[in-house]
C-alpha positions as CSV (number, residue, x, y, z in Angstrom):
1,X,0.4,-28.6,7.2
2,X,3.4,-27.0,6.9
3,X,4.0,-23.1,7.4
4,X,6.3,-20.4,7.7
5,X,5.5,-17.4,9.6
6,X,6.9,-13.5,8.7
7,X,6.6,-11.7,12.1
8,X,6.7,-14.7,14.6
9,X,7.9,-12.8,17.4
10,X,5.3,-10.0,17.5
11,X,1.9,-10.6,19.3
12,X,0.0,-11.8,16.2
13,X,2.8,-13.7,15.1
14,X,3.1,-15.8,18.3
15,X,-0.5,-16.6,18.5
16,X,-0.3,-18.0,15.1
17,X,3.3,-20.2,16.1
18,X,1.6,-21.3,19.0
19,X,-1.6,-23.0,17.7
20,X,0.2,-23.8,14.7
21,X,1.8,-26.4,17.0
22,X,-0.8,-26.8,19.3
23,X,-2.6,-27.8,15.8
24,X,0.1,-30.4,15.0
25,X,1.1,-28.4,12.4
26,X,5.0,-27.9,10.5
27,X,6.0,-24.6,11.8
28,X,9.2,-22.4,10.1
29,X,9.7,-19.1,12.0
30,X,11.6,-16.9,10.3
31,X,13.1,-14.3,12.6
32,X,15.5,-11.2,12.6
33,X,16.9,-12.0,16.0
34,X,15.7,-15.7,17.5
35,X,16.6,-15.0,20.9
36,X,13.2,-12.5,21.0
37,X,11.5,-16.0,20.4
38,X,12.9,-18.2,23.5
39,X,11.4,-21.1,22.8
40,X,11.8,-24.7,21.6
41,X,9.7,-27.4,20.4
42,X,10.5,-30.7,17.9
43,X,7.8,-29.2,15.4
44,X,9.5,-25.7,15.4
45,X,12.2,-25.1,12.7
46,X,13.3,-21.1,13.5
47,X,15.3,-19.2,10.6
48,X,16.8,-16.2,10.6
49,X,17.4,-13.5,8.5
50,X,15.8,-10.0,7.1
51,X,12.2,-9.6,6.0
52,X,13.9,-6.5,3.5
53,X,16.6,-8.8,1.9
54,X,14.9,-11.0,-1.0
55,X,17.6,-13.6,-0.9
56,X,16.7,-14.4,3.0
57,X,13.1,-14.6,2.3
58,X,13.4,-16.8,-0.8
59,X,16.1,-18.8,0.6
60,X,13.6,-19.7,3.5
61,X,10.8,-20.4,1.3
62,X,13.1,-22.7,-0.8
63,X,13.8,-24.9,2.3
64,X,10.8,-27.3,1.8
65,X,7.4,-27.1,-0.1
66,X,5.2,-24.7,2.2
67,X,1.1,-25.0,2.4
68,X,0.9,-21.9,4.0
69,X,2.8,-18.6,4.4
70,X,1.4,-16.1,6.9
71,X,2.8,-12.8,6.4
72,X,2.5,-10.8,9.8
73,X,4.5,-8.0,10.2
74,X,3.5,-5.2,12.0
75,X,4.5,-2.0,12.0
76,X,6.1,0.2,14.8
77,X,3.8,3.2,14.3
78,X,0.1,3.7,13.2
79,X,1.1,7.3,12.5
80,X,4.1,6.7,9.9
81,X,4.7,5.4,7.2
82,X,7.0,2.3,7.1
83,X,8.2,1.4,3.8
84,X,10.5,-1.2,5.0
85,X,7.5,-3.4,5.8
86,X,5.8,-2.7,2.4
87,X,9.6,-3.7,0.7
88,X,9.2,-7.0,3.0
89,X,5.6,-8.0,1.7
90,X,6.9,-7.4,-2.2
91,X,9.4,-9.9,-1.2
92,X,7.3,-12.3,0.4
93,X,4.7,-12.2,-2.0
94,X,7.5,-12.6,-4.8
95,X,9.5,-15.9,-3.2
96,X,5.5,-17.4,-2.3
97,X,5.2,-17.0,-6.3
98,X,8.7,-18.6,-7.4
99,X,8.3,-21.3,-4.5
100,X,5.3,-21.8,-6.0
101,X,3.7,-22.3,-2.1
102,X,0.3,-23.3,-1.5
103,X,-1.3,-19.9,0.3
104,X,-0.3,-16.3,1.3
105,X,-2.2,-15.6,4.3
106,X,-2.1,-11.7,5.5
107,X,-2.5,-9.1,8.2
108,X,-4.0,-6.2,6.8
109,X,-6.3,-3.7,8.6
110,X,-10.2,-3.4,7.5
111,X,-9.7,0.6,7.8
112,X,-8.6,0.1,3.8
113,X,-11.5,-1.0,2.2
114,X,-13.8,1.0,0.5
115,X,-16.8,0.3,2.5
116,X,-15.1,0.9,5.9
117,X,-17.3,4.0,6.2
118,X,-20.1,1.7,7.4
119,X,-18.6,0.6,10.2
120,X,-18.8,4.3,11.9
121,X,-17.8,7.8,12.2
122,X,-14.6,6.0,13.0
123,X,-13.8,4.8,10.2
124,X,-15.4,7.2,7.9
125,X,-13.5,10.2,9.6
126,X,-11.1,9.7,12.5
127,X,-9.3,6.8,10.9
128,X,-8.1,8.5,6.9
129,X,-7.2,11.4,8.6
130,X,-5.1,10.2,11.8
131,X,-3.8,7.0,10.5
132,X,-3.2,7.7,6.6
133,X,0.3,6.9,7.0
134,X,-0.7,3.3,8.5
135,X,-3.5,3.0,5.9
136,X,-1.3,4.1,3.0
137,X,1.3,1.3,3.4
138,X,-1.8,-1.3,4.0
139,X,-3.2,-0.5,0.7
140,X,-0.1,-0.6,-0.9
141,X,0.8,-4.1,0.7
142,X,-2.7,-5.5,-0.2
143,X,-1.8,-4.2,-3.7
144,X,1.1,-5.9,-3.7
145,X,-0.5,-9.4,-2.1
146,X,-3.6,-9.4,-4.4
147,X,-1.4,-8.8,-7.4
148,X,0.8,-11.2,-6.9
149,X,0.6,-15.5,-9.1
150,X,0.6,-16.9,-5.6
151,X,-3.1,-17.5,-4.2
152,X,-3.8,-15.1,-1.1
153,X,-5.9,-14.3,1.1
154,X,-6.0,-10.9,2.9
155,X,-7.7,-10.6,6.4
156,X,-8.9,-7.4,7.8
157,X,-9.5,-7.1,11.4
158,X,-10.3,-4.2,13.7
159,X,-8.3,-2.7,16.9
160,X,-6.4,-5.5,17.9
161,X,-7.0,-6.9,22.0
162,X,-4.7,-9.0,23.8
163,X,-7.9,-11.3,24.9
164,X,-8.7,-14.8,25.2
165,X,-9.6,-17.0,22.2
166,X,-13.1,-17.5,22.2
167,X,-13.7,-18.8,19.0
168,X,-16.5,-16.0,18.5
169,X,-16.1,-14.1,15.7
170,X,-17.8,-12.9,12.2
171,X,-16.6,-12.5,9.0
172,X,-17.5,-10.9,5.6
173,X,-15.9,-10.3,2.2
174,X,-18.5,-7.0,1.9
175,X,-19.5,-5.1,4.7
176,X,-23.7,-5.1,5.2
177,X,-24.9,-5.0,8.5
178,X,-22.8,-5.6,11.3
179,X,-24.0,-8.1,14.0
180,X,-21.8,-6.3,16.6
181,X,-20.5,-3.0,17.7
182,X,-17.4,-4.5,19.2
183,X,-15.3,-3.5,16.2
184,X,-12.4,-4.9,18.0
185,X,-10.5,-8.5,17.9
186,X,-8.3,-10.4,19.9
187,X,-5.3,-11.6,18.4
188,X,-5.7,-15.0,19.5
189,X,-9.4,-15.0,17.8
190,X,-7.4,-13.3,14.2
191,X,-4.8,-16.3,14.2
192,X,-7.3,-19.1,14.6
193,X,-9.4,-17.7,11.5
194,X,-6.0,-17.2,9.8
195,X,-5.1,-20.5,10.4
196,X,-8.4,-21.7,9.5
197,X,-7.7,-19.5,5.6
198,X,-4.8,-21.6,5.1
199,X,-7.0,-24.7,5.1
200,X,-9.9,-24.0,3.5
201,X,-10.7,-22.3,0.0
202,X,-13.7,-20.3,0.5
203,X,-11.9,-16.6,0.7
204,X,-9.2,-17.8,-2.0
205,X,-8.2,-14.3,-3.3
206,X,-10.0,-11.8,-1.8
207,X,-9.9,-9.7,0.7
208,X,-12.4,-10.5,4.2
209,X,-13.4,-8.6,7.1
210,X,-13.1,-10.1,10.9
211,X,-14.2,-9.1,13.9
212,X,-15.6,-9.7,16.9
């Protein structure tokens, strides 16, 4: 497979660079500033330029034919609003359509959907009214994704963890009953699904919960 990766050099990104090649897999990551990536490996191509400027993001889409385009940039602040990052994701979701590229895969947060209030007092209270910035620009990227001619997929994971990948995880497109109370994920357990959603076509344009 081959894929491109928007936000290789944060935590989520990396994870998914890492057992993209661990997977034998094509990887492209495109990057503001590569030295932040310090590494090398034959399967790695790195490109640089900005997430906010169109004509970088289409330019590295139009490099080769990509089967997968993982969109995961994450925002500085869960308490602001960044509309920088929701700029990037219009142009992403744009350049997948005119490349005409095989899969959108993104990072989204499940606090958005509408039946996040089963998942706790959490996410029914605490979460709209402390992180309505952060949930604003998710709903408006998601938006953006889900609206766009290229096919998608939008994953929706909990807290994020820096844990080991366990493989352990469930997943739903409509919240019922929740086999765990974890409600959190590790980031290496979010890009093995991801990576997984690129290959397979059972959550082809719609949005899915994850979580531990």
């Amino acid at each position: 497979m081959k894929m491109i990766i928007f936000g290789a050099t944060g935590k989520t990104g990396r994870e998914l660079l890492l057992q993209g090649l661990e997977q034998g897999h094509e990887v492209t990551a495109f990057v503001r500033n590569p030295d932040k990536l310090n590494m090398e490996h034959p399967s790695l191509h790195i490109v640089q330029g900005e997430a906010t400027s169109y004509d970088d993001v289409n330019a590295a889409l139009a490099e080769k034919h990509y089967d997968a385009v993982f969109s995961a940039l994450g925002a500085k602040s869960p308490f602001q609003r960044d509309l920088r990052l929701v700029e990037a994701v219009r142009h992403i979701t744009r350049a997948a359509a005119e490349q005409q590229v095989g899969k959108l895969v993104h990072i989204s947060f499940v606090g958005t959907r509408e039946d996040a209030g089963k998942l706790g007092l959490l996410y029914r209270w605490v979460t709209p009214l402390l992180m309505r910035n952060l949930l604003a620009d998710h709903r408006d990227k998601e938006q953006i994704v889900s609206s766009g001619a290229a096919n998608w997929v939008i994953v929706q994971p909990p807290i994020l963890t820096s844990g080991e990948r366990t493989g352990s995880y469930y997943y739903e497109t409509t919240i019922r009953q929740l086999p765990s109370s974890k409600l959190k994920m590790s980031r290496a357990n979010l890009a093995q699904f991801m990576l997984k959603q690129a290959q397979q076509s059972e959550h082809d344009r719609k949005a899915v919960m994850v979580s531990e």
